[in-house]
C-alpha positions in Angstrom: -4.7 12.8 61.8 -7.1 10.7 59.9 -8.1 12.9 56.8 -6.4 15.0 54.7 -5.9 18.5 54.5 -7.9 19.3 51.1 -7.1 23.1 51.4 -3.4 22.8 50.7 -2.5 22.4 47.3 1.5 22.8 46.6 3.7 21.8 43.3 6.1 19.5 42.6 9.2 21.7 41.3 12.7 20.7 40.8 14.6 23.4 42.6 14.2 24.2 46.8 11.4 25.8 48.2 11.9 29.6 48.2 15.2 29.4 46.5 16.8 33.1 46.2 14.7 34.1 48.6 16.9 34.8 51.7 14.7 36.7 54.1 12.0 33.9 53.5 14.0 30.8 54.3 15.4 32.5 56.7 12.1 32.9 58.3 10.7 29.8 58.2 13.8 27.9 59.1 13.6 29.6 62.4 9.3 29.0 62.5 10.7 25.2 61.8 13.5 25.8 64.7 11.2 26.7 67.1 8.5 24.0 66.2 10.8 21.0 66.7 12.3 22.6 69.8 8.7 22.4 71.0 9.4 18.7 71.0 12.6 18.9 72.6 14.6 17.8 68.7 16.7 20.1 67.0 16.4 19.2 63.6 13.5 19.8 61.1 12.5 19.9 57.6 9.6 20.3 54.9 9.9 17.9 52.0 8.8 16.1 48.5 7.7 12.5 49.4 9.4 10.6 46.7 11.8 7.1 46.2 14.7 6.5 48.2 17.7 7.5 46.1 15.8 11.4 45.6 18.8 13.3 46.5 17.6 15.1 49.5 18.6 18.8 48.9 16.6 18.4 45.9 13.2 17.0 47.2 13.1 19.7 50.6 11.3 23.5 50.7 13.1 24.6 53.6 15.0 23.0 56.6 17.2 23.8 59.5 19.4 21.7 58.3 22.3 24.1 57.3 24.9 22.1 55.1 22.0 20.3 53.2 22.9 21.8 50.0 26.6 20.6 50.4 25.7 17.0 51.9 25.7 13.7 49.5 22.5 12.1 51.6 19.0 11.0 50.0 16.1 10.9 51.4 16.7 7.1 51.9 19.7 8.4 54.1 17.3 10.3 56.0 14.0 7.9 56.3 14.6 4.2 55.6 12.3 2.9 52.3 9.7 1.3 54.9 8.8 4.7 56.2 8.9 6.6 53.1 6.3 3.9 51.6 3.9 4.2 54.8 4.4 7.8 54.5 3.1 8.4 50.9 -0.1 5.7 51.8 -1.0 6.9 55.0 -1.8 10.7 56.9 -1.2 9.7 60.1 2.4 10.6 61.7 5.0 7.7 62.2 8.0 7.4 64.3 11.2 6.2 62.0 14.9 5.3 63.0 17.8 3.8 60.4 18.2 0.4 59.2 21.2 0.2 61.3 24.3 2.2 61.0 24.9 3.4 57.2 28.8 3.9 56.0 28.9 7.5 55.1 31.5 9.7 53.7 33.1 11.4 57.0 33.8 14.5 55.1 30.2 14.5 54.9 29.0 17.5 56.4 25.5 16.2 57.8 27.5 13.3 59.7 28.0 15.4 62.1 24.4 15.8 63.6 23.9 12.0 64.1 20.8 11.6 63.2 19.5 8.3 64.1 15.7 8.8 64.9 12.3 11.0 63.4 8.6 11.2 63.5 7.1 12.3 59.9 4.3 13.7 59.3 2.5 13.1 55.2 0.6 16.3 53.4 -1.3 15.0 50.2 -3.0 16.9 47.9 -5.8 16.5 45.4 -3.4 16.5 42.4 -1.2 13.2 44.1 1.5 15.3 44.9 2.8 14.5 48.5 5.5 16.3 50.9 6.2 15.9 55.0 7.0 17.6 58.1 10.1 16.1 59.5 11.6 16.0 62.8 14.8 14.4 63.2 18.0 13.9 66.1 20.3 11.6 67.8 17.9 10.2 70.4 14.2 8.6 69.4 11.6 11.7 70.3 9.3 11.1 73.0 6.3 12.7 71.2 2.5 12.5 71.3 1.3 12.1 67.6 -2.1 13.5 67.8 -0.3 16.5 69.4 2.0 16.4 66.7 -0.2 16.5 64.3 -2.6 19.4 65.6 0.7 21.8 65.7 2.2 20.5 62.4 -0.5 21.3 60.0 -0.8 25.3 60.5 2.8 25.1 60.0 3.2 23.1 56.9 -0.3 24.9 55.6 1.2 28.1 55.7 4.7 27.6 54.0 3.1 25.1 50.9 0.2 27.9 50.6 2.8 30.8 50.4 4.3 28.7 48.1 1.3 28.4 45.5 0.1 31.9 45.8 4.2 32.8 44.6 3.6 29.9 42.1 0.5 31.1 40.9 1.7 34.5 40.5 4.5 33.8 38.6 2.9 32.0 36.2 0.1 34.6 35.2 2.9 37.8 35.0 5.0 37.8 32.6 8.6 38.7 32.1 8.3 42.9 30.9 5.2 43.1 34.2 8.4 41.8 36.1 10.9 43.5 35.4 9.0 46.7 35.7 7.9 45.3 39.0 11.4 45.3 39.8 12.6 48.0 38.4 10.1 50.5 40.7 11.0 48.1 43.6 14.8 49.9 42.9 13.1 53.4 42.8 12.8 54.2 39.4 10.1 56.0 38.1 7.8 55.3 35.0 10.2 57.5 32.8 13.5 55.7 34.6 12.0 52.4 34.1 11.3 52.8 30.1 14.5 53.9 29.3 16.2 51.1 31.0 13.4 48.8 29.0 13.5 50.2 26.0 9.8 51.4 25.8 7.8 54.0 26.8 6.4 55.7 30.2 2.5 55.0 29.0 4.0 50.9 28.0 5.4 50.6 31.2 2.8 52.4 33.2 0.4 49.6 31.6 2.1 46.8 32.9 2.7 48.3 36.1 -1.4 48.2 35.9 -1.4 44.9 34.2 0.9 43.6 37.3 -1.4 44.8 39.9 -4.3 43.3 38.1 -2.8 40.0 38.4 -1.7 40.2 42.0 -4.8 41.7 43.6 -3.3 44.5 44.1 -5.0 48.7 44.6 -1.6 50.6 43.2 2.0 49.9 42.1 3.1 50.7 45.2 0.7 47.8 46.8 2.1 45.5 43.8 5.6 45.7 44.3 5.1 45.0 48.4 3.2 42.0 47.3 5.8 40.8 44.6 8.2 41.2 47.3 6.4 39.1 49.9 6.0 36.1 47.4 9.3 36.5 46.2 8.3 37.4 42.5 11.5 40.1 42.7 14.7 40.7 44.5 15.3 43.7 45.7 19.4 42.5 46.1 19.6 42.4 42.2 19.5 45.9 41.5 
């Protein structure tokens, strides 16, 4: 791929993509599953382009990788530092394998998969930020880039745009339009909702309206399904 991809535009946070958000990760790890198996590789991620020592559960969205959150690896321990370099300079997809073999903890639970080899693909936006498909395994991927690339961008396009739209809407409600939000996710009516708020039917009937404002929404009951698909509330908290 020889330009960028101007439409995406995602944020640099410091906690995982979609974290909290089971039914989400949960769906895109298995859009990511099925994409690397495409490719005939069983191990995939989406992730902040950053140095070396970035610890890696820190700097990825989403993954397939299962133990991630419980591993000690960096994203130096996944891509060596000439990759990651090329990678934040460059849009086209490279191929990457480890500097030779790394001494790792064996109780470390990503030791297990072997990874050895990976083809990256860079996403930059207009604000410098800068993440990556991954595809990683034990054996060096026989893969055509250009195809690679063609398949990997409605992917990555669609999870960093979900992404700021959930962003972007948690940043323009605030916390009483939330927690009404949630509160009629559980059920509760206007009345319910006030007295568990403190404030009135008519107050919380205004951010309900407030709330849909904001979201794009026709009615409450269109509000709360969109708060729900971006992950704004969480309907296992009630």
């Amino acid at each position: 791929m020889n330009q960028l991809a101007p439409s995406l535009s995602f944020e640099i946070h410091a906690e995982p993509l979609f974290c909290g958000i089971p039914s989400k990760v949960a769906s895109f790890s298995k859009q990511l599953r099925n994409f690397a198996a495409q490719f005939q590789l069983h191990h995939a991620l989406i992730h902040r382009l950053g140095p070396p020592n970035a610890m890696l559960k820190d700097t990825t969205y989403v993954s397939t990788l299962r133990d991630m959150n419980f591993s000690g690896w960096t994203l130096g321990d996944l891509i060596n530092a000439p990759a990651l370099s090329t990678l934040l300079t460059h849009n086209g997809a490279i191929f990457w394998q480890h500097d030779g073999c790394k001494m790792r903890l064996k109780t470390d639970p990503l030791n297990r998969l072997d990874i050895r080899y990976g083809i990256s693909i860079p996403f930059h936006n207009a604000f410098g930020n800068h993440a990556a498909l991954t595809l990683c395994d034990s054996h060096q991927p026989n893969i055509n880039t250009a195809e690679f690339s063609q398949l990997a961008l409605p992917l990555i396009d669609t999870i960093l745009t979900t992404e700021r739209l959930k962003n972007t809407a948690r940043a323009s409600l605030s916390n009483r339009e939330t927690d009404c939000l949630q509160w009629v996710a559980a059920g509760k009516t206007s009345i319910e909702t006030g007295i568990i708020l403190g404030l009135s039917p008519h107050t919380v009937n205004q951010y309900l309206t407030s709330a849909a404002t904001k979201l794009v929404a026709v009615n409450r009951t269109h509000a709360v399904t969109k708060a729900v698909r971006l992950g704004l509330i969480n309907l296992t908290t009630v």
